[in-house]
Phi, psi and omega in degrees: 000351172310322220253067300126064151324064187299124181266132186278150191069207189314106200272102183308320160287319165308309162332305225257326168305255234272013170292339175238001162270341150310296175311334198263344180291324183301308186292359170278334173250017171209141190276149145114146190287291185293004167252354171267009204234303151294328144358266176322312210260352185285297208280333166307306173293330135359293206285319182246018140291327157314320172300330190315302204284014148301350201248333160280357164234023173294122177242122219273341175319318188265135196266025163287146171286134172245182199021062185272173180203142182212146193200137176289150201224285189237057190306011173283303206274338211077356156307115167229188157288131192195101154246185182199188150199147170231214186265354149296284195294306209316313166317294181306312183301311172287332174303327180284307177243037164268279194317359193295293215301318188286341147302333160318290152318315177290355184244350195290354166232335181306327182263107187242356169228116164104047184317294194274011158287288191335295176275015174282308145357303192271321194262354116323345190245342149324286184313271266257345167299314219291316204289292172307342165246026178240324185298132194248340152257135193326307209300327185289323193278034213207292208299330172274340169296305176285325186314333220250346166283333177274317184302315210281319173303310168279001171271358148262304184290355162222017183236357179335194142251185198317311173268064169296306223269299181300298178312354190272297198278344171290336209237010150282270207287354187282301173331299175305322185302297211293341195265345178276351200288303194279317162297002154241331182294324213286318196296326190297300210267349168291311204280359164294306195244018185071028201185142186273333188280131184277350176280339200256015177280322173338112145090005167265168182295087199266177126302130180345288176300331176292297193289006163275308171301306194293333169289336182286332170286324213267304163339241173349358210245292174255020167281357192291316183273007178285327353249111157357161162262100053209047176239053199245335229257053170253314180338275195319287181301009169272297187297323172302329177263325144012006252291150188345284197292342180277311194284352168286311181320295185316270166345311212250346188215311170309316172289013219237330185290327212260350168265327187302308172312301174324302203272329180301292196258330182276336169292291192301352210228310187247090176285300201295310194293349178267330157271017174253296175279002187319304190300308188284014177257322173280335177287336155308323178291333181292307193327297188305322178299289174322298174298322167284001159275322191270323185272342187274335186293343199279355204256137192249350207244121183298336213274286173333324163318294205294302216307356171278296160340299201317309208289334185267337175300297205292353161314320152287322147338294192284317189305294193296352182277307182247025151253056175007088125248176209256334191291306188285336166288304162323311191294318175321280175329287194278350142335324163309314204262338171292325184286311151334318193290293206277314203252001146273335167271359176299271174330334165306295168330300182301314194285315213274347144312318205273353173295333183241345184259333166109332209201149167250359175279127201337322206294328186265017187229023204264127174086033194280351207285011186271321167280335207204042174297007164250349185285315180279000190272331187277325181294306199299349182266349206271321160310314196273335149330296209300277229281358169076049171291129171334121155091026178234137174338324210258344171310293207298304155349258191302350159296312162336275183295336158292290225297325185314284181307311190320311210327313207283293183231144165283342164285317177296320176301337132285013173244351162263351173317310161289347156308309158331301201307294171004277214299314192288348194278319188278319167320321204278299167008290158303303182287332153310291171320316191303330210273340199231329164089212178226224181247020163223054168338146145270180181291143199222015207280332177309335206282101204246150205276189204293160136267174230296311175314289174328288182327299171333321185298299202278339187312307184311319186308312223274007148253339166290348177293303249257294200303322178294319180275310174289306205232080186244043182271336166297338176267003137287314173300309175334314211248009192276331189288287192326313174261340202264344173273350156316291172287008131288358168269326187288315185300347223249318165266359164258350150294335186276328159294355204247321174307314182297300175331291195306329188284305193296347214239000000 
């Protein structure tokens, strides 16, 4: 409980947890499209102008869980309520709930049947994001880990597209494998160490073998969600099938749980098992990279693009995570909230095209830039994002995360280069088609460009691309205290195994 920051008064997080499971409670009992609709889009913005003011009582100096809350929750078992936040999570917690009111907005004429299910969904599926990256006991954070499947499984299985029903029950069950996975490592490390609070499971003397097994559970668990290369293909029919705002969710914030779990639980908790198996996890990463670049270029369905895409960005995720340096993580870390960013408004774009045209496939979306120049003026920067053009968010990211690799080895960091080449070749790829086609356009004259709403939607991505790229040194500062004491805890303990050999010999 040291590492603990308690906040006195207004408990902010919890506030920030049940603010939208409140809301979503309010939609069991009053009727009506349009009041679920404002409902909804009142209390997501609520929750994420309150979250802001995480950021004036943060201290980015300190590697402490802050605004922590602690409360007995099952004192048999030892479970209680315990949240927290640190210079890992906080960034994520804002991503979660800035993106929240524009999925809203992004659903607000798309979605036209079972209008107050819909947003009940979302706002459930809120709490149980927010809840998973603040939660400090297993039990809770397990309990938000499942929470967050069933809204997400109905919002593909009943606002879906023509193949709901497969994409639906395919991204349950590859999820549920991994949750039964994460639910034994979790139990295993309870009957070790008595107790459900995840800092004091940290940094202890497990055994070699206990921390293997239990990383091979906590791994699998969340490569399902990242989802890794070649536990990936549940992604594409998710995403394809989706509606607007699911695929956004999915993208911007659900693939972001399966890094967050790495860096959270598998460095600190399996330290040995994690530098023993590191190296074929980055080559996994490579594997991922390469491959979500050669298939998103094979794609003719926009959606399916990006949703390829996702695997080779998060791949640098992964890359940047497990070559354990202060360099490689950060990017890694902000690489998240740039992927977040970027390949969520991409799926907007995508939504706010498949509303008029009916259809994503490239063919039928060709030359639209004649009509809808504000619509291509937001794709094309969101593009030169993906692929990480100098002075755009995902540059910093990937800069990061190569010098981070160059540090460690230079060969895998040239075996991740073309993956760059990759993402500008199939991005550009695209934004040639959308914007200019070839000399045999269909018509495209019907079509009218963004309106007042839309513009609203995409504006916001479209400073953080800027903000990020020019200027990401406050969001370095944020996560930095956070990581250089991670890696000064990993250094600290392989002088203490390397003393114990010497000792033990």
């Amino acid at each position: 409980m040291d590492l603990l920051l308690i906040k006195e008064g207004f408990p902010l997080l919890s506030f920030l947890i049940f603010l939208p499971l409140v809301g979503a409670l309010v939609l069991l009992f009053c009727h009506g499209e349009t009041f679920a609709r404002l409902w909804t889009l009142v209390i997501t913005s609520l929750t994420a102008i309150c979250s802001l003011s995480l950021l004036s009582g943060f201290d980015p100096a300190s590697s402490k869980y802050q605004f922590a809350e602690a409360y007995t929750w099952i004192p048999r078992l030892n479970i209680n309520y315990i949240v927290g936040m640190d210079g890992i999570s906080i960034l994520l917690v804002l991503l979660t709930t800035l993106i929240m009111p524009f999925c809203v907005l992004a659903s607000w004429k798309y979605i036209q049947q079972r209008v107050t299910p819909f947003m009940f969904c979302l706002l459930t599926m809120e709490t149980a994001m927010i809840g998973v990256f603040v939660a400090l006991d297993f039990a809770l954070f397990y309990i938000f880990w499942e929470f967050m499947l069933i809204p997400m499984y109905l919002l593909i299985a009943v606002w879906g597209g023509p193949r709901k029903a497969y994409a639906s029950i395919k991204f349950f069950l590859y999820t549920l494998a991994g949750s039964v996975l994460l639910l034994v490592a979790i139990i295993a490390l309870y009957l070790k160490s008595g107790s459900f609070f995840i800092p004091e499971m940290m940094w202890q003397p497990y055994s070699l073998v206990f921390q293997v097994l239990v990383f091979l559970a906590f791994f699998l668990a969340f490569a399902i969600k990242v989802p890794m290369f070649p536990f990936h293909t549940w992604l594409p029919a998710a995403h394809v099938e989706a509606p607007t705002a699911g695929s956004v969710i999915l993208a911007s914030v659900l693939l972001k749980m399966g890094t967050y779990g790495m860096l959270r639980f598998c460095l600190p908790i399996t330290p040995d098992a994690t530098m023993l198996l590191a190296q074929p996890i980055l080559w996994l990463s490579i594997a991922g990279i390469l491959y979500g670049g050669f298939t998103a270029l094979a794609q003719q369905d926009m959606k399916k693009l990006i949703a390829y895409s996702s695997v080779g960005h998060m791949g640098f995720v992964t890359l940047g995570l497990f070559i354990l340096n202060t360099r490689g993580i950060e990017g890694a870390m902000l690489q998240m909230i740039n992927h977040g960013v970027t390949t969520g408004a991409l799926f907007l774009c995508v939504g706010m095209i498949y509303e008029r045209t009916h259809s994503r496939e490239l063919a039928l979306a060709t030359g639209v830039g004649k009509y809808m120049p504000w619509f291509v003026t937001f794709l094309a920067f969101f593009s030169l994002s993906s692929f990480g053009f100098p002075g755009t968010n995902s540059f910093i990211g990937e800069f990061l995360v190569l010098a981070g690799t160059f540090e460690h080895n230079t060969f895998l960091a040239l075996a991740a280069i073309p993956g760059a080449v990759l993402a500008a070749a199939y991005m550009l790829r695209m934004l040639q088609k959308v914007v200019w086609g070839g000399t045999a356009n269909p018509d495209q004259s019907y079509l009218k460009d963004l309106g007042v709403r839309e513009i609203v939607v995409l504006a916001p991505f479209l400073l953080f691309v800027f903000w990020i790229g020019l200027g990401p040194q406050p969001f370095l500062d944020l996560i930095h205290t956070s990581v250089s004491t991670l890696i000064d805890q990993l250094h600290h303990w392989q002088q203490q195994q390397q003393v114990a050999a010497v000792l033990w010999y």
